[in-house]
DSSP file (Angstrom, degrees, kcal/mol; ACC not computed):
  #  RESIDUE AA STRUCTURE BP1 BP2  ACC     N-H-->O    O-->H-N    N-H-->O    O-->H-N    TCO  KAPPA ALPHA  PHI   PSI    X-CA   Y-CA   Z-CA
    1    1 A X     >        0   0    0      0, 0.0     4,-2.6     0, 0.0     5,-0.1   0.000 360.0 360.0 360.0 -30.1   43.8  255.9  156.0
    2    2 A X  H  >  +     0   0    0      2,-0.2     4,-3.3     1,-0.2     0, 0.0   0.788 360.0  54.2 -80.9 -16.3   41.7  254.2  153.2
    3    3 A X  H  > S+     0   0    0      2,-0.2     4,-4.3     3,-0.2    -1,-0.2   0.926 110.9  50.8 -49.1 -61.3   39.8  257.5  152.5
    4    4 A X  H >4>S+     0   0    0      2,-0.3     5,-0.5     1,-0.2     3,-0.5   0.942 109.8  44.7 -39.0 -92.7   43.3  258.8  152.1
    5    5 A X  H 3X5S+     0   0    0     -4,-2.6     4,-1.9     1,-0.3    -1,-0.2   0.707 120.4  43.8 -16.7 -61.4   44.4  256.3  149.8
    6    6 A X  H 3X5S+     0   0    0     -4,-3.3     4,-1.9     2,-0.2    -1,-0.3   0.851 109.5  51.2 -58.3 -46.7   41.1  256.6  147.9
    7    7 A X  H X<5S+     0   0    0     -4,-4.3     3,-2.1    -3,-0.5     4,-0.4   0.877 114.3  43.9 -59.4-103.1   40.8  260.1  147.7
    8    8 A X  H 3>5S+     0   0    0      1,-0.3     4,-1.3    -4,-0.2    -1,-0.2   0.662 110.8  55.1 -25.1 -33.1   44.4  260.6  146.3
    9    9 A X  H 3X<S+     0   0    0     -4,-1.9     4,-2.9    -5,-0.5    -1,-0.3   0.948 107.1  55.4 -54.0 -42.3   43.9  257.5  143.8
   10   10 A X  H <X S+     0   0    0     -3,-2.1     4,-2.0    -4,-1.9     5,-0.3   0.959 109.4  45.2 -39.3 -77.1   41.0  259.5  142.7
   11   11 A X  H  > S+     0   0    0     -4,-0.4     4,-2.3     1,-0.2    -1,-0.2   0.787 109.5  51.3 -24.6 -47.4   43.1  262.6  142.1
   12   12 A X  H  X S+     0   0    0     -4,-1.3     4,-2.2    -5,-0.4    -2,-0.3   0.943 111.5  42.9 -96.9 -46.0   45.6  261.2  140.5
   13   13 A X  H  X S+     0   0    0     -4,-2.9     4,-2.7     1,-0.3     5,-0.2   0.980 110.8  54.7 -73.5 -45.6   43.6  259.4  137.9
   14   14 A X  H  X S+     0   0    0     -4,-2.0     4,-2.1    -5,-0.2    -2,-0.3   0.910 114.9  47.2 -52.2 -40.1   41.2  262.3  137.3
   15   15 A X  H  X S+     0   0    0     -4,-2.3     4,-2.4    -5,-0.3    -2,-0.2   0.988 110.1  47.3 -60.9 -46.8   44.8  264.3  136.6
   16   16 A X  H  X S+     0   0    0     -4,-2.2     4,-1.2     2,-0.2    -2,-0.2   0.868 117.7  41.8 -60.9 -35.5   46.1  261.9  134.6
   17   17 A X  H >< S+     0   0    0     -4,-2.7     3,-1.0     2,-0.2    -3,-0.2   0.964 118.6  54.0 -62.3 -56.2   42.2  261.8  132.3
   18   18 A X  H 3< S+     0   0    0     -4,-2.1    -2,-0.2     1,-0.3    -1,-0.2   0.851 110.8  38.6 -89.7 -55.2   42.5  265.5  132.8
   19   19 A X  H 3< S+     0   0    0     -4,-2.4    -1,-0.3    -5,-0.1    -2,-0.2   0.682 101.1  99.6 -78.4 -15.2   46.0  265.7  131.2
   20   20 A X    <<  +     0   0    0     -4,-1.2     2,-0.3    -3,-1.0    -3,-0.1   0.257  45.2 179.4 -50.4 158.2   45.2  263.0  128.4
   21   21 A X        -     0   0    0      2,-0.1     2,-1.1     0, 0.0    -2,-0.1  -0.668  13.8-151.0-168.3 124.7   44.4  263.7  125.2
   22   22 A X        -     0   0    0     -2,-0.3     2,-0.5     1,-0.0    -2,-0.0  -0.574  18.4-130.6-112.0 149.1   43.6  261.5  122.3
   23   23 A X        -     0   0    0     -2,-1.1     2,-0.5     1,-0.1    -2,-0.1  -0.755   8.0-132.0-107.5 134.2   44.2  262.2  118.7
   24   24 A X        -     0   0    0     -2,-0.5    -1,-0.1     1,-0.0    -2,-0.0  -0.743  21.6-129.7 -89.8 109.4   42.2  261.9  116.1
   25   25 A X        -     0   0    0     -2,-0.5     2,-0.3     1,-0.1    -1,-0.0  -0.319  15.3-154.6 -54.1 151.7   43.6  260.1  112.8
   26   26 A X        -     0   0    0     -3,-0.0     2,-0.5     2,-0.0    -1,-0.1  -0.909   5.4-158.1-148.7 114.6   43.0  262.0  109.9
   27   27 A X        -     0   0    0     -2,-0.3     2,-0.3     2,-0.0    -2,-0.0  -0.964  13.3-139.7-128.8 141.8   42.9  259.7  106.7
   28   28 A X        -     0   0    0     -2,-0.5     2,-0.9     9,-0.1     8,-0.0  -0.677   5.2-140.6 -53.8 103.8   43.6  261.5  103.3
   29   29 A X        -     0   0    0     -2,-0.3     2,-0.6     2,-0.0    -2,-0.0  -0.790  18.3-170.8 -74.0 107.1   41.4  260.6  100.1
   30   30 A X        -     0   0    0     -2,-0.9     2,-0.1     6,-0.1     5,-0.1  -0.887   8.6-163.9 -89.5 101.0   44.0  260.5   96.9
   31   31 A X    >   -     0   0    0     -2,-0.6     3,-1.8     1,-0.1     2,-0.4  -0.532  37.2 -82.1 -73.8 154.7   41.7  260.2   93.8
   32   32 A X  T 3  S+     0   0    0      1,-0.2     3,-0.1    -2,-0.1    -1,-0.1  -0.637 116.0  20.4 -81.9 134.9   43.4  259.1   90.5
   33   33 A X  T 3  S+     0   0    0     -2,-0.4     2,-0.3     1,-0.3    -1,-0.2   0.340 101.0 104.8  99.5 -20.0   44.9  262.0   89.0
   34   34 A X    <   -     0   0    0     -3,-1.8     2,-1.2     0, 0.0    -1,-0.3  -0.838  67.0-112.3-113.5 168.0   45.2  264.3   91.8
   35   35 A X        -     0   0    0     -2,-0.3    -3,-0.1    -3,-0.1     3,-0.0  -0.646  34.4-111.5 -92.7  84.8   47.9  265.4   93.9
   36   36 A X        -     0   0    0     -2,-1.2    -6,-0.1    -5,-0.2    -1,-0.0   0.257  34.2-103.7  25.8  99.4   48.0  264.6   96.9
   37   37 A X        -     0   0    0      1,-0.0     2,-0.4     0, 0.0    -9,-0.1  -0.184  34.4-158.8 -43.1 143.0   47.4  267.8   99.9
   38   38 A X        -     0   0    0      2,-0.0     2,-0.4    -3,-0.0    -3,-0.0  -0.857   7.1-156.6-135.4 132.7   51.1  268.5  101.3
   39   39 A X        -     0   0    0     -2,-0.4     2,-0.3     2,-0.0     0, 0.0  -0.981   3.0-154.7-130.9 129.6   50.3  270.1  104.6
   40   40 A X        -     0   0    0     -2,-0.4     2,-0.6     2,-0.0    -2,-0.0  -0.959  13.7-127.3-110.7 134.2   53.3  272.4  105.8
   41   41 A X        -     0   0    0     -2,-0.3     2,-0.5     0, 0.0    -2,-0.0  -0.760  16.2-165.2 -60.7  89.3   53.7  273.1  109.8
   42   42 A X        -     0   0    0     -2,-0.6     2,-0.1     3,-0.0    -2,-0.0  -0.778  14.4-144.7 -84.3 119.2   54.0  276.7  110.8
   43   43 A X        -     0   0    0     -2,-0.5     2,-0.6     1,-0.1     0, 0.0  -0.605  30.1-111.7 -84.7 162.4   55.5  276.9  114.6
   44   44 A X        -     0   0    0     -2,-0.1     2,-0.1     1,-0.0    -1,-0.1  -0.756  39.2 -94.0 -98.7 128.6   53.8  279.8  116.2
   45   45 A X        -     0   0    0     -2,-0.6     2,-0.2     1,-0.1    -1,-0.0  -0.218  46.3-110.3 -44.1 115.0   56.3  282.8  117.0
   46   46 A X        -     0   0    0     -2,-0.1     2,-0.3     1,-0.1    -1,-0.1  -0.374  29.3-139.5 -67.0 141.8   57.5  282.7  120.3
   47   47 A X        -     0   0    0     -2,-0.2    -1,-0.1    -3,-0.1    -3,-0.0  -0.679   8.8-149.1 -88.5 113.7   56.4  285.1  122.7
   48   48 A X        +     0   0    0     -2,-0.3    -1,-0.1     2,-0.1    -2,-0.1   0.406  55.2 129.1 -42.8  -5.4   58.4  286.9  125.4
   49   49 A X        -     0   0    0      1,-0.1     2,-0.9     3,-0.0    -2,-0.1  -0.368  69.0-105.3 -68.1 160.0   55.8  287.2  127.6
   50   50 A X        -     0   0    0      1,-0.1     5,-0.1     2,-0.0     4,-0.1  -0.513  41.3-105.1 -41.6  59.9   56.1  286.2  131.0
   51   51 A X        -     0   0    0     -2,-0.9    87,-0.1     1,-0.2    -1,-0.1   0.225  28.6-122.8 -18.8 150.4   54.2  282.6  132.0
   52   52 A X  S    S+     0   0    0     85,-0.4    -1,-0.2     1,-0.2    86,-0.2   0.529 107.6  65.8 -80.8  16.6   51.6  283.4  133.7
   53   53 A X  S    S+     0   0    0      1,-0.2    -1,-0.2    84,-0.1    -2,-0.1   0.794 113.6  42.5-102.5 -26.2   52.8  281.0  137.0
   54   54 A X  S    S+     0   0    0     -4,-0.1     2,-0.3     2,-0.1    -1,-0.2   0.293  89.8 106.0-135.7  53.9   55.5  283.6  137.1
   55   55 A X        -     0   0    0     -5,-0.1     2,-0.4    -3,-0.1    57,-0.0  -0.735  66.3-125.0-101.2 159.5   53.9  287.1  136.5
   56   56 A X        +     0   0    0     -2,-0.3    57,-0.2     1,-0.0    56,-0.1  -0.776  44.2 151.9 -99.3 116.4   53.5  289.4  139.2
   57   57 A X        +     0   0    0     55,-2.6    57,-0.5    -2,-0.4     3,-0.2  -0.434  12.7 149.2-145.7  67.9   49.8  290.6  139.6
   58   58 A X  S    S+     0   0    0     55,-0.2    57,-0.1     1,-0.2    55,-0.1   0.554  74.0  56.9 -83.0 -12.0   50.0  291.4  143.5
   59   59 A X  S    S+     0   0    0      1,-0.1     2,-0.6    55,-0.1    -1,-0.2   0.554  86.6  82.4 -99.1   4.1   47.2  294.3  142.7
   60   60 A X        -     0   0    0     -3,-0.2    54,-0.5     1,-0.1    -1,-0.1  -0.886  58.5-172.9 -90.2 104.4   44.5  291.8  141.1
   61   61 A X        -     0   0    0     -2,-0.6    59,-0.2     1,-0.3     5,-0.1   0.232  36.6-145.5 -88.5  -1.8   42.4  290.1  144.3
   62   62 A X        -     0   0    0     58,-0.1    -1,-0.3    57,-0.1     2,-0.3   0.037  27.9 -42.0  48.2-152.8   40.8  287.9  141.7
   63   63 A X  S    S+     0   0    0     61,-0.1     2,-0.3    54,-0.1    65,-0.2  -0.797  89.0  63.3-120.3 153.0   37.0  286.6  141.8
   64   64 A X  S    S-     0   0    0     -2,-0.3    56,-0.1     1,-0.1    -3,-0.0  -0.951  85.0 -64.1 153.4-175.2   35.4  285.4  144.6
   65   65 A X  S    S+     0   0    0     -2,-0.3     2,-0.6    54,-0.1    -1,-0.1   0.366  97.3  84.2-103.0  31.6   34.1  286.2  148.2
   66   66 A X        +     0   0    0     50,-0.2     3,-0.1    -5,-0.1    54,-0.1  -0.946  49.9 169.4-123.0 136.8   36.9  286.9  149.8
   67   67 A X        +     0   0    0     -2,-0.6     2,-0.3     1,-0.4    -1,-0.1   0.680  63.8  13.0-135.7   0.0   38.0  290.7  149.3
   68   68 A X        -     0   0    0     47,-0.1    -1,-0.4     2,-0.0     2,-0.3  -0.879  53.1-161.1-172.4 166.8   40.7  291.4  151.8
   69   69 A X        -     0   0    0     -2,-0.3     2,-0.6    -3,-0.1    47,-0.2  -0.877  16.8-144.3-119.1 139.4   43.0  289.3  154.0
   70   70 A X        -     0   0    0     -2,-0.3     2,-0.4    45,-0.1    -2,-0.0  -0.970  15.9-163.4 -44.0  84.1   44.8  291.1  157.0
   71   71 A X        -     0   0    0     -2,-0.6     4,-0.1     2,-0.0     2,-0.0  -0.692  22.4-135.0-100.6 143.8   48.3  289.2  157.1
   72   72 A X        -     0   0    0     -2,-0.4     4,-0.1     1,-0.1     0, 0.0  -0.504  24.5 -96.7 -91.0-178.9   49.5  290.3  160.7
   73   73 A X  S    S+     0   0    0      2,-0.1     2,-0.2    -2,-0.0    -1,-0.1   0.687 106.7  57.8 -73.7 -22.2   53.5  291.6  161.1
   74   74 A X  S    S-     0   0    0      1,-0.0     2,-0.2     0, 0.0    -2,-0.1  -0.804  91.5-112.8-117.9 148.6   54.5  287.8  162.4
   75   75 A X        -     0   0    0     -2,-0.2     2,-0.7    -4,-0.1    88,-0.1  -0.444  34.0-143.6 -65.0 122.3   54.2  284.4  160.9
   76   76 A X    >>  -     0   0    0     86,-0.2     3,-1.1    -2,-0.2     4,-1.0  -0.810  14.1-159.0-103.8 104.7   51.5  282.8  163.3
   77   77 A X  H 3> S+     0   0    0     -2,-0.7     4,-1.1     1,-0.3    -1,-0.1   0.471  78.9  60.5 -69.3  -1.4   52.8  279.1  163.5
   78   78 A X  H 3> S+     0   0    0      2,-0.2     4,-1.5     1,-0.2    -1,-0.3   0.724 107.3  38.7 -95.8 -17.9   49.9  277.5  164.5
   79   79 A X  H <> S+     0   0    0     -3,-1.1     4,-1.5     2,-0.2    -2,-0.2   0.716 117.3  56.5 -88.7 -13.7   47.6  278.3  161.6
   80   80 A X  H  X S+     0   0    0     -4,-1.0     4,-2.9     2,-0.2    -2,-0.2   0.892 107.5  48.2 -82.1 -30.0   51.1  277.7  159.5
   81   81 A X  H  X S+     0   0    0     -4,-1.1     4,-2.0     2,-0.2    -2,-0.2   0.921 117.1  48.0 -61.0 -54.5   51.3  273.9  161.3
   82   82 A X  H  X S+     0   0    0     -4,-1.5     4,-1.2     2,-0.2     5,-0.4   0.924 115.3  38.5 -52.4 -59.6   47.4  273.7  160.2
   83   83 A X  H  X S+     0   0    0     -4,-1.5     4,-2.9    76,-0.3    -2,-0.2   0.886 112.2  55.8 -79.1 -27.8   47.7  274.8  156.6
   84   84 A X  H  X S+     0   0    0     -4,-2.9     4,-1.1     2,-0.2    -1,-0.2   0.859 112.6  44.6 -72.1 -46.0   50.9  273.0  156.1
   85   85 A X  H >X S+     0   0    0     -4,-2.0     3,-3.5     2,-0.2     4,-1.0   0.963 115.0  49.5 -30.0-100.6   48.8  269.7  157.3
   86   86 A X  H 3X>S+     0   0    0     -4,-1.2     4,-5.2     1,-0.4     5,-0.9   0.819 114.9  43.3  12.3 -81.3   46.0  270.8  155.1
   87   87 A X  I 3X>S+     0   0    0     -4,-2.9     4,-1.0    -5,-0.4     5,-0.6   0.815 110.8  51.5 -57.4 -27.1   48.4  271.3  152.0
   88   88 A X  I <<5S+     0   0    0     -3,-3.5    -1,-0.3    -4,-1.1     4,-0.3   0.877 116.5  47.1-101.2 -34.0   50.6  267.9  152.5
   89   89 A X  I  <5S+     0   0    0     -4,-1.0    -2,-0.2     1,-0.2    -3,-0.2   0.827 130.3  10.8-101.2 -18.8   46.9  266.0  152.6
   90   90 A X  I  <5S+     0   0    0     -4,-5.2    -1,-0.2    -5,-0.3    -3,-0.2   0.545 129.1  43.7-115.9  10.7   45.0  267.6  149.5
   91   91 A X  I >X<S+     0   0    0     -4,-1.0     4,-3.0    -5,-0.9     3,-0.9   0.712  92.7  78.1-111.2 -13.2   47.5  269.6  147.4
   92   92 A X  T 34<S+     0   0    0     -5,-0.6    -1,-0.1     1,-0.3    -4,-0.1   0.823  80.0  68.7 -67.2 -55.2   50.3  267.3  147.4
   93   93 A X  T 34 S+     0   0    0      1,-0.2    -1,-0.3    -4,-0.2     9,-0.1   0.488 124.8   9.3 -67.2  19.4   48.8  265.1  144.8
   94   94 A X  T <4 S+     0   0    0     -3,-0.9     9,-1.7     1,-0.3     2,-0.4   0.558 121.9  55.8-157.6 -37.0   49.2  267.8  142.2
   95   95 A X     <  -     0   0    0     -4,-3.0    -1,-0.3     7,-0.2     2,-0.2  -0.982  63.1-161.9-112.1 117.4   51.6  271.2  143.7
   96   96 A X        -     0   0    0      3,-0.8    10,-0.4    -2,-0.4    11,-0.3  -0.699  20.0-137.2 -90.2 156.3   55.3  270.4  145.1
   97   97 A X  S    S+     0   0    0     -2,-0.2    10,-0.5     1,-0.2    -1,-0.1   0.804  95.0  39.2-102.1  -5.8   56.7  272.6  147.0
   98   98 A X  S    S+     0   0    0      2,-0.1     2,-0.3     8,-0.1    -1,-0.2   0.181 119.1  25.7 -67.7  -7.9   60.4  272.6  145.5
   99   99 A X  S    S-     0   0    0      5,-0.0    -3,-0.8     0, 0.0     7,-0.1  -0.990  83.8 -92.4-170.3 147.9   59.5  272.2  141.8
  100  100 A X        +     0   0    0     -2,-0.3     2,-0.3     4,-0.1     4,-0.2  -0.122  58.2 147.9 -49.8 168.3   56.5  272.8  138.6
  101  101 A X        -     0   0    0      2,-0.4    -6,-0.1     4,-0.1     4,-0.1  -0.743  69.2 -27.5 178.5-142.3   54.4  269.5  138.4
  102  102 A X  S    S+     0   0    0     -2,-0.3     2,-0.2    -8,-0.2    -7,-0.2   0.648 138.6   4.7 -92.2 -34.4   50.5  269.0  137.4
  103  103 A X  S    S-     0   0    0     -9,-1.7    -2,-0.4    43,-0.0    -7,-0.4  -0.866 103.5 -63.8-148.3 163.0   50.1  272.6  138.7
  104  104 A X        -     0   0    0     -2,-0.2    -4,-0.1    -4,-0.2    -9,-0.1  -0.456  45.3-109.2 -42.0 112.5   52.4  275.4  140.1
  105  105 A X        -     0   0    0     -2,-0.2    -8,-0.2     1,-0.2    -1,-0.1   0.078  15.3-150.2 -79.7-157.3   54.4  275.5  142.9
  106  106 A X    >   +     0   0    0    -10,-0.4     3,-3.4    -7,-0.1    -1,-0.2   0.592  55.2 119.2-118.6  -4.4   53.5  277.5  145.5
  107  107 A X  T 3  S+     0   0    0    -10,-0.5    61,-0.2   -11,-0.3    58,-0.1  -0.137  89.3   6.4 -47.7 124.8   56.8  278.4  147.0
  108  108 A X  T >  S+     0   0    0     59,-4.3     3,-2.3    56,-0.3    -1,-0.2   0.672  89.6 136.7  70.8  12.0   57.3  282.3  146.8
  109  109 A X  G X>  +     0   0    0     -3,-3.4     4,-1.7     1,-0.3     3,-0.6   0.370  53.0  63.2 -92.7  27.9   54.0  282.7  145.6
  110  110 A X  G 34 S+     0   0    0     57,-0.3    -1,-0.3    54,-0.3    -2,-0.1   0.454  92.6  61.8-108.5  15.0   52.9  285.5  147.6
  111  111 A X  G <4 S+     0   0    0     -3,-2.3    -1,-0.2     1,-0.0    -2,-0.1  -0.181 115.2  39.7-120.7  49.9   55.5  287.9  146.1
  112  112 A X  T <4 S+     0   0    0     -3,-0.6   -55,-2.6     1,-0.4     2,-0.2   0.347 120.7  34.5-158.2 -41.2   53.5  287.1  142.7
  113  113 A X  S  < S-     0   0    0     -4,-1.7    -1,-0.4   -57,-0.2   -55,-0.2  -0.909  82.2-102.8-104.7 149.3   49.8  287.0  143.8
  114  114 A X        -     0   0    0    -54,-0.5     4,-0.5   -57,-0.5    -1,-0.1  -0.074  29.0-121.6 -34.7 159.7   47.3  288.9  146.6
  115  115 A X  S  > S+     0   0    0      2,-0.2     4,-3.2   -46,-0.1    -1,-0.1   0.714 121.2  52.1 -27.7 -66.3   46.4  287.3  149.6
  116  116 A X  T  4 S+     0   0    0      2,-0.2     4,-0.3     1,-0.2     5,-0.2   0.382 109.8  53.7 -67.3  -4.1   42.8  287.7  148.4
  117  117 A X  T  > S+     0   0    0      3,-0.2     4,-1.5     2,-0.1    -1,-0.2   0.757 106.3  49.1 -96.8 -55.5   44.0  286.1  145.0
  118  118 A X  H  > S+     0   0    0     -4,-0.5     4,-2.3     1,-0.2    -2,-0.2   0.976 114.6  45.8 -68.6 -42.2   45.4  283.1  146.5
  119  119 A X  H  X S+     0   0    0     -4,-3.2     4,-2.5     2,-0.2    -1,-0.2   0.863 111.0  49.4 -23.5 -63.5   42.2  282.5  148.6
  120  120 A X  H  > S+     0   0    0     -4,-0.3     4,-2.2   -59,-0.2    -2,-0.2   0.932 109.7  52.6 -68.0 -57.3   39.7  283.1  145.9
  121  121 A X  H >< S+     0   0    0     -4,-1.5     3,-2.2    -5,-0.2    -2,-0.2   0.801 117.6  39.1 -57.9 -84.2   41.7  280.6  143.6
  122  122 A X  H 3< S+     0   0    0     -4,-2.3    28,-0.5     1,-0.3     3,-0.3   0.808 120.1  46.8 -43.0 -42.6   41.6  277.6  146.9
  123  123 A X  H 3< S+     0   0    0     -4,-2.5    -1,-0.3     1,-0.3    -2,-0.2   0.692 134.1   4.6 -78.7  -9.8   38.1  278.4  147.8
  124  124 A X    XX  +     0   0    0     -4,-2.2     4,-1.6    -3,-2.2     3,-0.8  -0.558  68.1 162.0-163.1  72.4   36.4  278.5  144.3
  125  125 A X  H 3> S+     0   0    0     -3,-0.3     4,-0.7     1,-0.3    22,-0.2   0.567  74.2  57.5 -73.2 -28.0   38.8  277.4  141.3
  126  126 A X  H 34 S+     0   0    0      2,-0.2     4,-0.4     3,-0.2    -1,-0.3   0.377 110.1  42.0 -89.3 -12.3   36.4  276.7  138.8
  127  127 A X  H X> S+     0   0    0     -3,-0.8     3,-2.3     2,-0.2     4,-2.3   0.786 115.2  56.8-109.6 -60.2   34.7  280.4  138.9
  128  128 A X  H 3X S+     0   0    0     -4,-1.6     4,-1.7     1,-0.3     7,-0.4   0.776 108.6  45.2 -22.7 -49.7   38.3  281.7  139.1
  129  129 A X  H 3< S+     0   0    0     -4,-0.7    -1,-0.3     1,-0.2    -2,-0.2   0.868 112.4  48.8 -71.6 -34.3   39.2  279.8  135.8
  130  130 A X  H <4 S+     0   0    0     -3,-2.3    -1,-0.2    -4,-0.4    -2,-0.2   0.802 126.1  17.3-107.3 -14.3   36.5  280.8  134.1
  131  131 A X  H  < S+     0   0    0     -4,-2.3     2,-0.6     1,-0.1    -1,-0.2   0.288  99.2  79.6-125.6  20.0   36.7  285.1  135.0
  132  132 A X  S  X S-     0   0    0     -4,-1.7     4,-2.0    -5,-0.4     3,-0.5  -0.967  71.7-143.9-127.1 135.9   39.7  286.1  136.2
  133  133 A X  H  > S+     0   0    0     -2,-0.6     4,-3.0     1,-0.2    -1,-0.2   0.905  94.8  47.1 -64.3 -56.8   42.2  286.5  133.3
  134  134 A X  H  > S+     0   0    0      1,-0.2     4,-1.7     2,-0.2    -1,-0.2   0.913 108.8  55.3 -65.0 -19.6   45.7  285.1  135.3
  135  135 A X  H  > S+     0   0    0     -3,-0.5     4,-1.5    -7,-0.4    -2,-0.2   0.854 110.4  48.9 -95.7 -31.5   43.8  281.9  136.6
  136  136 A X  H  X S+     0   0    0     -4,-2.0     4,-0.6    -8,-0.3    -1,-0.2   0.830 110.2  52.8 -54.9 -41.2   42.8  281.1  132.6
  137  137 A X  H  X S+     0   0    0     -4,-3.0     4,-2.2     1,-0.2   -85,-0.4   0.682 106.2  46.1 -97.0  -0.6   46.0  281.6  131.7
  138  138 A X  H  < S+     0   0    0     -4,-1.7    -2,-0.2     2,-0.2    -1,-0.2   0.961 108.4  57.7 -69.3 -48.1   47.6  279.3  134.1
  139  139 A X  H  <>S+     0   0    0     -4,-1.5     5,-2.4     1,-0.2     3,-0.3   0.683 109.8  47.5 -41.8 -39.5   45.0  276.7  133.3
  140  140 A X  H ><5S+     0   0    0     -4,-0.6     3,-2.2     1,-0.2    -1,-0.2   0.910 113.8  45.1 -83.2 -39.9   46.3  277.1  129.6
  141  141 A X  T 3<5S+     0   0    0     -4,-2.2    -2,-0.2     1,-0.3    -1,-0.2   0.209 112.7  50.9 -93.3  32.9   50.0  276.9  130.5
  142  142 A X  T > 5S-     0   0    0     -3,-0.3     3,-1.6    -4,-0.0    -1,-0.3  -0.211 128.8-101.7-122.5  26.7   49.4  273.8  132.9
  143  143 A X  T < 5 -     0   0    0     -3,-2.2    -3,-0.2     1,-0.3    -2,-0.1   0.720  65.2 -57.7  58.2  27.2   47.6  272.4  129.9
  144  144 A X  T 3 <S+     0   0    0     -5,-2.4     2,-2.0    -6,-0.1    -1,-0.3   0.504  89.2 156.8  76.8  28.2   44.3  272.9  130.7
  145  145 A X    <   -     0   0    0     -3,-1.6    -1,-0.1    -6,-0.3    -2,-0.1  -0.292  40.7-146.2 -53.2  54.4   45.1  270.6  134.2
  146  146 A X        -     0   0    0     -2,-2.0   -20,-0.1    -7,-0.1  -128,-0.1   0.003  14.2-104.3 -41.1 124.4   42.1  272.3  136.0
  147  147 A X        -     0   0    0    -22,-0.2     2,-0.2     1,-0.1   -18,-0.1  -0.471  36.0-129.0 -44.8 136.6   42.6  273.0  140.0
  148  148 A X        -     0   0    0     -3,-0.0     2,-0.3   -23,-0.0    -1,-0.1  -0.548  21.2-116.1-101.7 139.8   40.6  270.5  141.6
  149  149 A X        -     0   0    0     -2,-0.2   -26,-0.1     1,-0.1   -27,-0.1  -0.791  23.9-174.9 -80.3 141.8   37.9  272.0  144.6
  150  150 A X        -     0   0    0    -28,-0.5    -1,-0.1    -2,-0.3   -27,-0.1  -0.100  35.1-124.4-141.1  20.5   38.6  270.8  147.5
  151  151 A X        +     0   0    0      1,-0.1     2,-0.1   -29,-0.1   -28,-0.1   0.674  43.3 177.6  31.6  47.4   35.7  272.3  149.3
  152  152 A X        -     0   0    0    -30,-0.3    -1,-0.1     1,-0.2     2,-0.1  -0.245  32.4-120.0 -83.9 130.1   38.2  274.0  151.8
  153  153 A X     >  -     0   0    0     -2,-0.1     4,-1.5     1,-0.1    -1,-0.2  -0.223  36.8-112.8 -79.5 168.3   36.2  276.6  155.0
  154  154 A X  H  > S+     0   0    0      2,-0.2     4,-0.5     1,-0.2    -1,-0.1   0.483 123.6  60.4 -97.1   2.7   37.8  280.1  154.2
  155  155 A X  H  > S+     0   0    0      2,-0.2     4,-1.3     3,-0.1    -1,-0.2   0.700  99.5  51.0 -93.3  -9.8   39.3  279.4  157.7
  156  156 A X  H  > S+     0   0    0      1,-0.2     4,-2.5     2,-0.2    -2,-0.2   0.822 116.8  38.2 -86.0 -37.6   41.0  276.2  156.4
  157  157 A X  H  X S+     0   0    0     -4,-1.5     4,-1.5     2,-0.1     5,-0.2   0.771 109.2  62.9 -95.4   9.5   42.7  278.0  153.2
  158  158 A X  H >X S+     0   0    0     -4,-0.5     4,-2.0     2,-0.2     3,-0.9   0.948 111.4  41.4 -46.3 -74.4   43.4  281.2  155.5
  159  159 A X  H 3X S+     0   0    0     -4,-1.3     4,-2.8     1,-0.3   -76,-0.3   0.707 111.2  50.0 -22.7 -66.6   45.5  278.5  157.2
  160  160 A X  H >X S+     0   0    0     -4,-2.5     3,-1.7     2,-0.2     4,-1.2   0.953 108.2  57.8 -38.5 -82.7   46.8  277.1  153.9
  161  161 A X  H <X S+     0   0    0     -4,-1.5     4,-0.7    -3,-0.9    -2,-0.2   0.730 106.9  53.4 -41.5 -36.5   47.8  281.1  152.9
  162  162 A X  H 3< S+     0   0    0     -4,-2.0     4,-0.3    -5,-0.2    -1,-0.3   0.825 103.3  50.6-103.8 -12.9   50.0  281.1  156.1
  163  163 A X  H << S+     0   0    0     -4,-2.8     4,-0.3    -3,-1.7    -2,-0.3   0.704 101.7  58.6 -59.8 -40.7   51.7  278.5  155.4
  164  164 A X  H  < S+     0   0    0     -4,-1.2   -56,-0.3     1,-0.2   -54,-0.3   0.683  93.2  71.3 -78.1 -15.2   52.5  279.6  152.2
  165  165 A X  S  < S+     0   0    0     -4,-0.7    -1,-0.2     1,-0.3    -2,-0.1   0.977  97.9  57.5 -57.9 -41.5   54.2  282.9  153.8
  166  166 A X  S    S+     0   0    0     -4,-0.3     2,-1.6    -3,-0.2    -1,-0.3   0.827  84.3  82.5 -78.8   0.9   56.6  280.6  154.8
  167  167 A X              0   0    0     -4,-0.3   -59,-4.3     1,-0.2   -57,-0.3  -0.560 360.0 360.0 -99.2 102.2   57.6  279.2  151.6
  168  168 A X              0   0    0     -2,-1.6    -1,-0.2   -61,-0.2    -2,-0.0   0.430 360.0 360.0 -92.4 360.0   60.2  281.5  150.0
């Protein structure tokens, strides 16, 4: 239980460093005789695209070793009992499963990413972020709140991945 504790204090302050961001004052030299710099604010046009936590790129398997998953015709509830364990003790501090927070949740996310997507992205998050194009741009629209490794067997996020079948 104190592992627990620690490890999740851990998290959570490394989210909170992660999400921080300190700003640098900026001090203006006014010689006498000149006029002051007037700096005007241009918003950047808003876009119609799609966030990328909820575009559909079920044919991109992303990067990684895993390069297909075999999801059988039925829910197997003991690997969902497992991954759901799994998920409540390392994912928790950062993905709900009702609602956005540090990271995206995960509810419904297999009728928006591969199998092989969701895999690569638990098993290896940091090579994900840096070559596969949706996992960069989640990273930018969770504010550059990088997925944590969580040095997860590919049998522990199979597990994880069948759990998330159930979450619709």
């Amino acid at each position: 239980m104190k592992y627990f504790l620690k490890s999740m204090t851990i998290l959570f302050t490394l989210a909170l460093i992660s999400c921080g961001g300190g700003e640098e004052k900026k001090e203006e030299k006014i010689s006498i005789g000149q006029k002051p710099k007037v700096e005007t604010k241009t918003e950047a046009p808003t876009s119609n695209e799609v966030p990328a936590s909820q575009r559909i790129t079920l044919d991109n398997k992303g990067v990684g070793k895993i390069k297909n998953v075999e999801l059988g015709a039925t829910v197997d509830q003991a690997m969902v009992d497992r991954g759901a364990n799994l998920f409540k003790t390392n994912c928790t501090a950062c993905h709900k499963i009702d609602k956005r927070f540090i990271g995206p949740s995960p509810t419904g996310i297999l009728k928006r990413r591969s199998p092989e997507w969701i895999m690569n992205m638990i098993l290896d998050p940091k090579l994900m972020a840096e070559e596969d194009q949706c996992a960069k741009d989640l990273l930018i629209e969770f504010n550059g709140a990088a997925m944590a490794n969580q040095n997860m067997t590919e049998a522990q996020a199979r597990d994880i991945l069948e759990y998330f079948r159930t979450l619709n």
